[in-house]
Kinemage of the C-alpha trace (Angstrom):
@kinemage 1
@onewidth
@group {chain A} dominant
@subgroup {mainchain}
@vectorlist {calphas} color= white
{ca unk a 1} P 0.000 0.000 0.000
{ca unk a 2} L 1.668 3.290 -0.556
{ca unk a 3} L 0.612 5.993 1.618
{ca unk a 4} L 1.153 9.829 0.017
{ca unk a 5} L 4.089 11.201 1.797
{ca unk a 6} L 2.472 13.926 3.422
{ca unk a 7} L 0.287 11.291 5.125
{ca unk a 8} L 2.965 8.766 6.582
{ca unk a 9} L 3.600 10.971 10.009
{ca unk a 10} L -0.260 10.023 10.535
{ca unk a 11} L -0.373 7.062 9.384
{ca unk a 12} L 2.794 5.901 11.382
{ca unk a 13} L 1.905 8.301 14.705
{ca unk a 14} L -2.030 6.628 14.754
{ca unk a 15} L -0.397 2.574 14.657
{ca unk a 16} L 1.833 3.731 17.314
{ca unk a 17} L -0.649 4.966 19.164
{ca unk a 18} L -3.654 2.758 18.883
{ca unk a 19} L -2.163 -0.173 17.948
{ca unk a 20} L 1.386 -0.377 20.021
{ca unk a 21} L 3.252 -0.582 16.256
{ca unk a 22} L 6.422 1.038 15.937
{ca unk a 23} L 7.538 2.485 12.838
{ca unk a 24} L 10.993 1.564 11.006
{ca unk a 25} L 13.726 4.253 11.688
{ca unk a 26} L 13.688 4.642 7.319
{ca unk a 27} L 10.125 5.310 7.480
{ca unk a 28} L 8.500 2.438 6.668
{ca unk a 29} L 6.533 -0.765 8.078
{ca unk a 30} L 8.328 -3.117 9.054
{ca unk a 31} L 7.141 -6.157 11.254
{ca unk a 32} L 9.594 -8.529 12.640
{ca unk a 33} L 7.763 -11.125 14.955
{ca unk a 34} L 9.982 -12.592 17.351
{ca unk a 35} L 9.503 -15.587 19.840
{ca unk a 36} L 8.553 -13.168 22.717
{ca unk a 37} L 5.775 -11.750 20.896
{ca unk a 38} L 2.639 -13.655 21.125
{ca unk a 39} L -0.582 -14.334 18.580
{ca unk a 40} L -2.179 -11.142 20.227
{ca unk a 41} L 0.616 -8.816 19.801
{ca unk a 42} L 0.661 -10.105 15.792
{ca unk a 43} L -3.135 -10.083 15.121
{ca unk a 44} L -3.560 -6.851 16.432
{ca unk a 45} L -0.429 -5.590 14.204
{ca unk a 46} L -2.764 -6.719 11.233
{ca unk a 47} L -5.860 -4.984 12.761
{ca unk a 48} L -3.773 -1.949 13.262
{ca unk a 49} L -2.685 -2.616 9.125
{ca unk a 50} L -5.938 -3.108 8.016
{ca unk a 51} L -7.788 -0.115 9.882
{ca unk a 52} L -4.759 2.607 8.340
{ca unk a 53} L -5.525 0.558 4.611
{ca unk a 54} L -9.344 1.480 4.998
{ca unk a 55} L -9.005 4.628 6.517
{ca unk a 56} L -6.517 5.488 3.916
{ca unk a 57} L -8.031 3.958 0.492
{ca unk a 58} L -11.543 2.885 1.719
{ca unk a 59} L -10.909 -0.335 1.331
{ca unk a 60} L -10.309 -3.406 3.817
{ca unk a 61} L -8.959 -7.108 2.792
């Protein structure tokens, strides 16, 4: 999905946010599951993804 420039600060500051989700110190998404991190902490990474992709194009997958 690419996000217009001037809306990546948004996009990145509301998954931090609402969703816990850090962004990559280049700017971009990045998710690197580890074996600390549990189902939870992954499933609501791709709720946090999915929410930004709807809010952003209108359209969820």
């Amino acid at each position: 999905m690419d996000i217009p420039s001037e809306q990546r600060a948004k996009v990145a500051d509301m998954l931090y946010y609402k969703f816990g989700i850090a962004r990559s110190t280049t700017g971009g998404l990045r998710l690197c599951p580890h074996i600390c991190n549990t189902e939870a902490h992954i499933d609501r990474a791709f709720v946090g993804i999915n929410e930004m992709r709807t809010f952003f194009t209108g359209k969820g997958s």
